[in-house]
PDB file with one MODEL, atoms N, CA, C and O in Angstrom:
MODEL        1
ATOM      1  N   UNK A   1      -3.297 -38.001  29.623  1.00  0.00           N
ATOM      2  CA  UNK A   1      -2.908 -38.693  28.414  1.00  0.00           C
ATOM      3  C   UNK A   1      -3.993 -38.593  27.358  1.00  0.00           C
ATOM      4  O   UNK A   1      -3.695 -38.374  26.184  1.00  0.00           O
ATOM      5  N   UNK A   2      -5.132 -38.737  27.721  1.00  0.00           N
ATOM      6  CA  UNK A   2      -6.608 -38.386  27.053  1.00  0.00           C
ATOM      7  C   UNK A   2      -6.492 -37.488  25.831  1.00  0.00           C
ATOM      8  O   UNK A   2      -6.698 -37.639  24.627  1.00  0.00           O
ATOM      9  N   UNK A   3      -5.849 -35.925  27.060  1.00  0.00           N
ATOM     10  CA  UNK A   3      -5.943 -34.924  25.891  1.00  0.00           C
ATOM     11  C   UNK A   3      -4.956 -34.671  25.136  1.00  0.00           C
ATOM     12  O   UNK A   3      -4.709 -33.562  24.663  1.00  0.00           O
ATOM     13  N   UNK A   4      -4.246 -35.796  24.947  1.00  0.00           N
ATOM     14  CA  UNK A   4      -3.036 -35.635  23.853  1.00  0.00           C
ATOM     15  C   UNK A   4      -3.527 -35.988  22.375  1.00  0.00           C
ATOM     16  O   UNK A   4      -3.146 -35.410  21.357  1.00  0.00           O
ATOM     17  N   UNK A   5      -4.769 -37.416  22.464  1.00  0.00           N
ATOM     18  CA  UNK A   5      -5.402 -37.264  21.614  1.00  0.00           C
ATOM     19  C   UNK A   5      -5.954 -36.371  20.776  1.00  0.00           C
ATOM     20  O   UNK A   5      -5.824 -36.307  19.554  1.00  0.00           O
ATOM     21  N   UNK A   6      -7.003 -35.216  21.995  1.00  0.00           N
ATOM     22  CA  UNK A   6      -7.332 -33.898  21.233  1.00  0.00           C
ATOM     23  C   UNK A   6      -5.850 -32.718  21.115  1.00  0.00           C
ATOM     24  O   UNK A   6      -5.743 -32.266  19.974  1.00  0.00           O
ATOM     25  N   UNK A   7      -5.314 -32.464  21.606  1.00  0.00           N
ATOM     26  CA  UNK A   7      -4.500 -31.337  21.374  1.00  0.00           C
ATOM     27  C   UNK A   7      -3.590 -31.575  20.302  1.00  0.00           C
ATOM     28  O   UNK A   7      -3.051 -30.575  19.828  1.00  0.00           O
ATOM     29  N   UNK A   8      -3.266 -32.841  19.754  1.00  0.00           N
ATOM     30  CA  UNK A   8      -2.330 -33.001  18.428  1.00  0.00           C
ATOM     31  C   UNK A   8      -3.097 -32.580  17.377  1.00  0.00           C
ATOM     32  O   UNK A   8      -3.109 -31.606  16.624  1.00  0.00           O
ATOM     33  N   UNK A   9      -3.745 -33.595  17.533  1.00  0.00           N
ATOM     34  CA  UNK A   9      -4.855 -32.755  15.811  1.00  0.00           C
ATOM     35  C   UNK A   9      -5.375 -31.755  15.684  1.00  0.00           C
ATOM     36  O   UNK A   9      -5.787 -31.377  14.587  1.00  0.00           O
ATOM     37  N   UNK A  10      -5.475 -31.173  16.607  1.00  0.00           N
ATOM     38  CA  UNK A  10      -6.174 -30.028  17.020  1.00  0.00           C
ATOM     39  C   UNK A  10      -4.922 -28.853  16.458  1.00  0.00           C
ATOM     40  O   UNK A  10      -5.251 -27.964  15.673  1.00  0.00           O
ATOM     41  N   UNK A  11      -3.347 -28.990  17.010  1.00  0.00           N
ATOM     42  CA  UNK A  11      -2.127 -28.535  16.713  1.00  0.00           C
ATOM     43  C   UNK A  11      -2.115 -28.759  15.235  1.00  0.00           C
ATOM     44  O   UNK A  11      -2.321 -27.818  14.469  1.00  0.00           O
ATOM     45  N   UNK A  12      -1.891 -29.925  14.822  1.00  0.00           N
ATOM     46  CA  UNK A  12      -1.923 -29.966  13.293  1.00  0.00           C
ATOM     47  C   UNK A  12      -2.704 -29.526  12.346  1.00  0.00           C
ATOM     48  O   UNK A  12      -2.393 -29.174  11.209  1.00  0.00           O
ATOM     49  N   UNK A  13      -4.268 -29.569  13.111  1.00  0.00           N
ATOM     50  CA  UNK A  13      -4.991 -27.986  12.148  1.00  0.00           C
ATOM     51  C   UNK A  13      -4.458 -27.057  12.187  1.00  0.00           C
ATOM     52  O   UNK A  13      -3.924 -26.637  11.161  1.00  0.00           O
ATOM     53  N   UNK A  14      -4.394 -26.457  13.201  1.00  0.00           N
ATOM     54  CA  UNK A  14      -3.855 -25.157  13.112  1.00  0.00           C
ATOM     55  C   UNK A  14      -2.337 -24.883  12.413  1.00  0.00           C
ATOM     56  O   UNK A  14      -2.107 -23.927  11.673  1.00  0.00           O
ATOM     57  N   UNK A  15      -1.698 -25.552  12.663  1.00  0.00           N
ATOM     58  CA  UNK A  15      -0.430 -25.615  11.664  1.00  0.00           C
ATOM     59  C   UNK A  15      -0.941 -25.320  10.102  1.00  0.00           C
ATOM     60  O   UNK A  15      -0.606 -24.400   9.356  1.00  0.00           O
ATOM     61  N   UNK A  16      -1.854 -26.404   9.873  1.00  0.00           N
ATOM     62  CA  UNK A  16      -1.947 -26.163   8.274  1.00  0.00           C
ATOM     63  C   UNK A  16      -2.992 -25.241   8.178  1.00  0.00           C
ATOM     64  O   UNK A  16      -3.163 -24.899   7.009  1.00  0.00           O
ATOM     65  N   UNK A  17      -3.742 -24.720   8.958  1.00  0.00           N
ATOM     66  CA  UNK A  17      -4.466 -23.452   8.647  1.00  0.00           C
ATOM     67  C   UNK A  17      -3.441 -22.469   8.206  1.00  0.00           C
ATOM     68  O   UNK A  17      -3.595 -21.921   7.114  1.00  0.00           O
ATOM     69  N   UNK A  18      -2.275 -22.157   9.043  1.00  0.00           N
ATOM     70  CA  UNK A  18      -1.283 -21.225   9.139  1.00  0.00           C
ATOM     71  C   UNK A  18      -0.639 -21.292   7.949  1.00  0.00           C
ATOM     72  O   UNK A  18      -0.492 -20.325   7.201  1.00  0.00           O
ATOM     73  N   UNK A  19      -0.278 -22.303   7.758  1.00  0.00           N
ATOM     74  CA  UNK A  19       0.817 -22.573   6.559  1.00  0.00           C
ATOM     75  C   UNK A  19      -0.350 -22.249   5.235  1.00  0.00           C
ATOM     76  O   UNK A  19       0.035 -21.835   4.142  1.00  0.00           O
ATOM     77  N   UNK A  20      -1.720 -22.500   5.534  1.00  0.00           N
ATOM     78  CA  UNK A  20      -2.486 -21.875   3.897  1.00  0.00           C
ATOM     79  C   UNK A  20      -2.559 -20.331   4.142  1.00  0.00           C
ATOM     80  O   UNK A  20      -2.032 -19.623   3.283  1.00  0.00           O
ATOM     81  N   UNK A  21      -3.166 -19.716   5.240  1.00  0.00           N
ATOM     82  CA  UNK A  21      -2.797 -18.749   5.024  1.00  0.00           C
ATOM     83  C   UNK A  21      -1.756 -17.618   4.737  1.00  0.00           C
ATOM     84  O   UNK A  21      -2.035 -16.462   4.418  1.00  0.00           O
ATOM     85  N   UNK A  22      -0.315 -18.230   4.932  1.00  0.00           N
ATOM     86  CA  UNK A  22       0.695 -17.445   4.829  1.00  0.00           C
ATOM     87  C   UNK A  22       0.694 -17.466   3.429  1.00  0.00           C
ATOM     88  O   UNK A  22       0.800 -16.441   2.756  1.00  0.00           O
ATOM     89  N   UNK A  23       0.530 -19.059   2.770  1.00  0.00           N
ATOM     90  CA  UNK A  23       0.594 -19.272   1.496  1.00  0.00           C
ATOM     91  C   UNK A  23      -0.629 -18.140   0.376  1.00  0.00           C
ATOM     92  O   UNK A  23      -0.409 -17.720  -0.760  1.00  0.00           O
ATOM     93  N   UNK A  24      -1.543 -17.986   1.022  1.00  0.00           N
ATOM     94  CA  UNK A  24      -2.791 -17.001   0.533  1.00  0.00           C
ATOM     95  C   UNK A  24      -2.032 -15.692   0.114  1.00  0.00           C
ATOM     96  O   UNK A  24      -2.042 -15.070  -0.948  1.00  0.00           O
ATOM     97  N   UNK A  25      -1.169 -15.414   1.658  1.00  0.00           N
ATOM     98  CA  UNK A  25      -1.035 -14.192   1.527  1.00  0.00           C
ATOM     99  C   UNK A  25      -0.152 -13.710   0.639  1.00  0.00           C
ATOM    100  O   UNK A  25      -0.589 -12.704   0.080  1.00  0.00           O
ATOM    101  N   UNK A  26       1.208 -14.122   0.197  1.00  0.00           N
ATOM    102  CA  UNK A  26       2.150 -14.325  -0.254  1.00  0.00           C
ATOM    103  C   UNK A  26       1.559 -14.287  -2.434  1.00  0.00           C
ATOM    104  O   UNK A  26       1.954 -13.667  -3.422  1.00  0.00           O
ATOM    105  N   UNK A  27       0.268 -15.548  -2.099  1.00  0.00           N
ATOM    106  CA  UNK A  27       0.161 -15.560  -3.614  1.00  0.00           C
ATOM    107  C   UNK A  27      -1.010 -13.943  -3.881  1.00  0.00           C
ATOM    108  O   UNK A  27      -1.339 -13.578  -5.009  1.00  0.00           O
ATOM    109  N   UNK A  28      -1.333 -13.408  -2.934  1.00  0.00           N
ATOM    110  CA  UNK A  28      -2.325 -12.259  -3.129  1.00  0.00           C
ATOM    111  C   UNK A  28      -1.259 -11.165  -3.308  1.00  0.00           C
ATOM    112  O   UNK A  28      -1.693 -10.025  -3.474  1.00  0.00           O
ATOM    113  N   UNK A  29      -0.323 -11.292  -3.302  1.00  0.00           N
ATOM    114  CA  UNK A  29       0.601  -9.917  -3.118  1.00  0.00           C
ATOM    115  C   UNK A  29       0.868  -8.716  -1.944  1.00  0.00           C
ATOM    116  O   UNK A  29       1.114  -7.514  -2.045  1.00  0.00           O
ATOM    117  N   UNK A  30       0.689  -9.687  -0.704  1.00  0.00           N
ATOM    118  CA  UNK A  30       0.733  -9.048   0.643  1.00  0.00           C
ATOM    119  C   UNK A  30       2.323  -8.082   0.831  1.00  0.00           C
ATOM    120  O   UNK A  30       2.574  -6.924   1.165  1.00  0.00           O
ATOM    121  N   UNK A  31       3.389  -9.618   0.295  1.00  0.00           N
ATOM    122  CA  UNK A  31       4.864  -8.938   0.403  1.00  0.00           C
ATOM    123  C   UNK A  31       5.378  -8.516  -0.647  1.00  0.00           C
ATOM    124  O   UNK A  31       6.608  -8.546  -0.600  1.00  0.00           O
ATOM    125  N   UNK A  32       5.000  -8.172  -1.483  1.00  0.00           N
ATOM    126  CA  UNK A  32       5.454  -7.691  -3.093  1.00  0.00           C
ATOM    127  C   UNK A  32       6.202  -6.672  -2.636  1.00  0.00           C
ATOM    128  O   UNK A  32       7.343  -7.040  -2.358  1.00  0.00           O
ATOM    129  N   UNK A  33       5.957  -5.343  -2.423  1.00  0.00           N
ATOM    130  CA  UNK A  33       6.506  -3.697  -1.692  1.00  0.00           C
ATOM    131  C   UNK A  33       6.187  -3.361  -0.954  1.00  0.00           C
ATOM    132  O   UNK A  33       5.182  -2.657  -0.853  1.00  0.00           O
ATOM    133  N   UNK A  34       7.145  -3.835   0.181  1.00  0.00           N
ATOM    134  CA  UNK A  34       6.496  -3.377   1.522  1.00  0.00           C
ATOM    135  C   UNK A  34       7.244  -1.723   2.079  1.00  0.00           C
ATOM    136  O   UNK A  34       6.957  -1.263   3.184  1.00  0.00           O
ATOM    137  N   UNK A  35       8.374  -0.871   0.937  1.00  0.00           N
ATOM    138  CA  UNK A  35       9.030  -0.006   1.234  1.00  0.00           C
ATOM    139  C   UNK A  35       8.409   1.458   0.581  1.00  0.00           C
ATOM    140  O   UNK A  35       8.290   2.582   1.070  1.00  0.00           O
ATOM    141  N   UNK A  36       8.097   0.929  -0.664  1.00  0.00           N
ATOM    142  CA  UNK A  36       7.631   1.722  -2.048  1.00  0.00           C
ATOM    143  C   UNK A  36       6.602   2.541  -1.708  1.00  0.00           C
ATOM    144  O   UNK A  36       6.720   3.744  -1.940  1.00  0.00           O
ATOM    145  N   UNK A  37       5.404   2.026  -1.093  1.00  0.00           N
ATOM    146  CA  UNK A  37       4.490   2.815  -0.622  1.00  0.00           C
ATOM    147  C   UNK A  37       4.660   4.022   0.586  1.00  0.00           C
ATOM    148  O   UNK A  37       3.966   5.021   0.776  1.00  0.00           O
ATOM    149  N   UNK A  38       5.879   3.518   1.332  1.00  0.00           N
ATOM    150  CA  UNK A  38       6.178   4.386   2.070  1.00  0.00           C
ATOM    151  C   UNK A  38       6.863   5.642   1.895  1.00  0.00           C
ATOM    152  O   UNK A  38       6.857   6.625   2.636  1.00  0.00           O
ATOM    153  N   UNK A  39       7.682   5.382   0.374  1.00  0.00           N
ATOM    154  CA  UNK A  39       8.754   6.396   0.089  1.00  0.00           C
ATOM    155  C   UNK A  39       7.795   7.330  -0.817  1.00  0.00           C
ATOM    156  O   UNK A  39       8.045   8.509  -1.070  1.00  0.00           O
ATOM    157  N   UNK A  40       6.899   6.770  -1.170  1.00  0.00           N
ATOM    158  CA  UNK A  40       6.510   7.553  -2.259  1.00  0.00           C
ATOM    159  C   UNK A  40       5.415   8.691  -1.751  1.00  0.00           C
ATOM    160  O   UNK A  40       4.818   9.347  -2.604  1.00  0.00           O
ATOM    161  N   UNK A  41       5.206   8.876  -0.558  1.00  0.00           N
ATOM    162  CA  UNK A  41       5.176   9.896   0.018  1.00  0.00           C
ATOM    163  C   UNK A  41       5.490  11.089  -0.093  1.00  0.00           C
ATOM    164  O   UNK A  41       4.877  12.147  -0.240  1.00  0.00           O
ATOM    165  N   UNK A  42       6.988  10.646   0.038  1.00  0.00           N
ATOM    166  CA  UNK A  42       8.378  11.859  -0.011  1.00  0.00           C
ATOM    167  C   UNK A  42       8.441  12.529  -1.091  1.00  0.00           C
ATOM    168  O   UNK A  42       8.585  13.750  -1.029  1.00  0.00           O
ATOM    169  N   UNK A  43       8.356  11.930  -2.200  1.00  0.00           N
ATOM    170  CA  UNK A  43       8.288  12.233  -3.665  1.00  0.00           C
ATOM    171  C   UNK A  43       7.153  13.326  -4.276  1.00  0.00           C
ATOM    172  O   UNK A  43       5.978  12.993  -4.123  1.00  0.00           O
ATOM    173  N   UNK A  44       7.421  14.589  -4.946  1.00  0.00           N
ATOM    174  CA  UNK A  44       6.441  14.820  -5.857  1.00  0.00           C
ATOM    175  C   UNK A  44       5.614  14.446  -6.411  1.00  0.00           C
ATOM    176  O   UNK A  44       5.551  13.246  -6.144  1.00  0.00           O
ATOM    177  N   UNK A  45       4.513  14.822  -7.377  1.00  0.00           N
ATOM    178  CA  UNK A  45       3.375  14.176  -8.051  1.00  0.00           C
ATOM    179  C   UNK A  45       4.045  14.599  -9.406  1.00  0.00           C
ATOM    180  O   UNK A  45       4.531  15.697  -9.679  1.00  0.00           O
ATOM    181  N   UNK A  46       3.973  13.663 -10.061  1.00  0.00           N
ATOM    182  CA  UNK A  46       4.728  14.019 -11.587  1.00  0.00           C
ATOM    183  C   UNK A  46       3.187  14.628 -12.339  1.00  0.00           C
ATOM    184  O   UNK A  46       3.065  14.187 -13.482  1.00  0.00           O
ATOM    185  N   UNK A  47       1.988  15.573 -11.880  1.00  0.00           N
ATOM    186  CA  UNK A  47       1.485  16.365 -12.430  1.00  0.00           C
ATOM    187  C   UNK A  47       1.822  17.774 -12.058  1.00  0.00           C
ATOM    188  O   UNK A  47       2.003  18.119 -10.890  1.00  0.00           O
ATOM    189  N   UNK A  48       1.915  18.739 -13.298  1.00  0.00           N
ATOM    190  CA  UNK A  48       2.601  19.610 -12.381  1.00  0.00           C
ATOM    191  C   UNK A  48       1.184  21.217 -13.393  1.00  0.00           C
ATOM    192  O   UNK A  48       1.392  21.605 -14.542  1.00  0.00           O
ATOM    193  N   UNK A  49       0.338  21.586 -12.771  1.00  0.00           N
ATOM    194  CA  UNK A  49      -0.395  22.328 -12.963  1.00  0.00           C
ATOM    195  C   UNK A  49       0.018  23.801 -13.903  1.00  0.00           C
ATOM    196  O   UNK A  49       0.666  24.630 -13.263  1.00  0.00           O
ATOM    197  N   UNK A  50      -0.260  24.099 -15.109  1.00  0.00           N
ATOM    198  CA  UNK A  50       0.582  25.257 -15.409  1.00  0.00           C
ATOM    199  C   UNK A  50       0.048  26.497 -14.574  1.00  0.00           C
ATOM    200  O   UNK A  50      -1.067  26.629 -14.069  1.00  0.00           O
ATOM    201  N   UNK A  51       1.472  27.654 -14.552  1.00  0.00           N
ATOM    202  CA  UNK A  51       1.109  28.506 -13.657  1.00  0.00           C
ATOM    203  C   UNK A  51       0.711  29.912 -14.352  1.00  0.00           C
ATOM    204  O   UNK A  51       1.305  30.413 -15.307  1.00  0.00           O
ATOM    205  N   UNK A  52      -0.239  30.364 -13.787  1.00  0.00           N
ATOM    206  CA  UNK A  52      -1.023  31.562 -14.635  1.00  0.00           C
ATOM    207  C   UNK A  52      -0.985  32.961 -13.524  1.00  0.00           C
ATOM    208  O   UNK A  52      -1.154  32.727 -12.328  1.00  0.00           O
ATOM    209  N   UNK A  53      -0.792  34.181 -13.916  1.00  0.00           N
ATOM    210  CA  UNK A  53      -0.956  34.916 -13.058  1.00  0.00           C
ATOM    211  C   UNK A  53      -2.270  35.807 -13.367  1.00  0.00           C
ATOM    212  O   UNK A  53      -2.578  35.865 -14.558  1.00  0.00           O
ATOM    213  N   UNK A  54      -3.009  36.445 -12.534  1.00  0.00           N
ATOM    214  CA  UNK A  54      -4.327  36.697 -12.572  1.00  0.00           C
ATOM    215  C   UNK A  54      -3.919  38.348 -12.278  1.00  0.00           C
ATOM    216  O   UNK A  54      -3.303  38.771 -11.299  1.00  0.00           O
ATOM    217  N   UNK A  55      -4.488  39.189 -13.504  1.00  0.00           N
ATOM    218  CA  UNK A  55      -4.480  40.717 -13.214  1.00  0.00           C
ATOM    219  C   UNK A  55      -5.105  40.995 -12.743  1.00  0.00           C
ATOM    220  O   UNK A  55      -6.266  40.611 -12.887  1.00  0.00           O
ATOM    221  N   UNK A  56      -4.659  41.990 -11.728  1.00  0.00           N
ATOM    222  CA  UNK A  56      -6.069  42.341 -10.814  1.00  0.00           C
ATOM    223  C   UNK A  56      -7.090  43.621 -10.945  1.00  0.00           C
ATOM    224  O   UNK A  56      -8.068  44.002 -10.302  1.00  0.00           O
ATOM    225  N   UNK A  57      -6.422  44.065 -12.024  1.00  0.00           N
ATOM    226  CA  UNK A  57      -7.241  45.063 -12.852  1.00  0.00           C
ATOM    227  C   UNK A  57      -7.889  44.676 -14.255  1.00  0.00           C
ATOM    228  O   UNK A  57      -8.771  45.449 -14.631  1.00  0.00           O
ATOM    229  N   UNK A  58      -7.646  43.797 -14.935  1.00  0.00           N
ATOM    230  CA  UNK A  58      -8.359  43.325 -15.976  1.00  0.00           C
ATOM    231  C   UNK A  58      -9.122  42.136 -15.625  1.00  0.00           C
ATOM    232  O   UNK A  58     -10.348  42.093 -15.724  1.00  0.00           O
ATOM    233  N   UNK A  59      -8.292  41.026 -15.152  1.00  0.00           N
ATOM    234  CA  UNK A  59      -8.924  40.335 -15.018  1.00  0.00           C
ATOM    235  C   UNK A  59      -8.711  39.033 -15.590  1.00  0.00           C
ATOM    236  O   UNK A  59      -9.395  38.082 -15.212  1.00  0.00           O
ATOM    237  N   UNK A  60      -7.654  38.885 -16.634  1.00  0.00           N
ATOM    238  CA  UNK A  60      -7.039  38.396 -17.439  1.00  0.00           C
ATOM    239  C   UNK A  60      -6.043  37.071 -17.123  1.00  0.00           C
ATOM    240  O   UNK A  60      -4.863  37.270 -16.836  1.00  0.00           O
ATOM    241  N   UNK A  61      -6.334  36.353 -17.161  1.00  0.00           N
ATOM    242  CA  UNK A  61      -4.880  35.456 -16.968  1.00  0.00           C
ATOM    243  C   UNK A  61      -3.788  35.261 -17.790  1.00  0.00           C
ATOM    244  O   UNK A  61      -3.733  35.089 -19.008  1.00  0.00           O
ATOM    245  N   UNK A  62      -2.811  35.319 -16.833  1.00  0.00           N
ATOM    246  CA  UNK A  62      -1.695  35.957 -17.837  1.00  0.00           C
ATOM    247  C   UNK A  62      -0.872  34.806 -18.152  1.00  0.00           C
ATOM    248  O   UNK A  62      -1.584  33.863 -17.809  1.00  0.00           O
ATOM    249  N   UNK A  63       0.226  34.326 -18.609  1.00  0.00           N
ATOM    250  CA  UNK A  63       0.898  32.899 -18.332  1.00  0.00           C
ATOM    251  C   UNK A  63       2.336  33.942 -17.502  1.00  0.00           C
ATOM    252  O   UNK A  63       2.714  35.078 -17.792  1.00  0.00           O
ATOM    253  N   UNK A  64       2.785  33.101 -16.554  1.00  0.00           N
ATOM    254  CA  UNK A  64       4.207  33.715 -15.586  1.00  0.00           C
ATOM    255  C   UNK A  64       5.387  33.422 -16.818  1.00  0.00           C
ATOM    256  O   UNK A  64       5.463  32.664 -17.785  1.00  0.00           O
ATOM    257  N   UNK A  65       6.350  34.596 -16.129  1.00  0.00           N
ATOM    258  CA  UNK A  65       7.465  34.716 -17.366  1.00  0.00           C
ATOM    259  C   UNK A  65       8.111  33.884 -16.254  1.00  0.00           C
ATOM    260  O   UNK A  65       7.842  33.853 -15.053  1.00  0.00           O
ATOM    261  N   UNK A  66       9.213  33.086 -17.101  1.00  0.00           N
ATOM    262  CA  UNK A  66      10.533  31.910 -16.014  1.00  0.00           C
ATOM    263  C   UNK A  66      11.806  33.410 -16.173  1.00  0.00           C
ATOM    264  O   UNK A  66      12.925  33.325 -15.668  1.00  0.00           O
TER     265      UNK A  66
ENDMDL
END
């Protein structure tokens, strides 16, 4: 019966430890996009390098015909 004394309050810290940290996490932007970072993987880089072709007798860079 003793340690019911310690194990409640002891429970109720930890409860409200839990409940600030979820609250921490939530206001830091833990769950904002949890999908976005993953997709954007998949995706291209919207820089797109122009393409030059290099003569191999002059030496010259040329720009590629489309």
């Amino acid at each position: 019966m003793e340690s019911l004394f310690i194990l409640i309050p002891l429970a109720v810290l930890f409860i409200a430890l839990a409940i600030r940290l979820f609250f921490w996490a939530v206001d830091s932007g833990q769950f904002d996009d949890l999908e976005g970072p993953a997709h954007s993987i998949l995706y291209e880089d919207k820089t797109i390098k122009p393409e030059t072709d290099t003569c191999q007798s002059s030496g010259k860079k040329k720009p590629l015909e489309s």
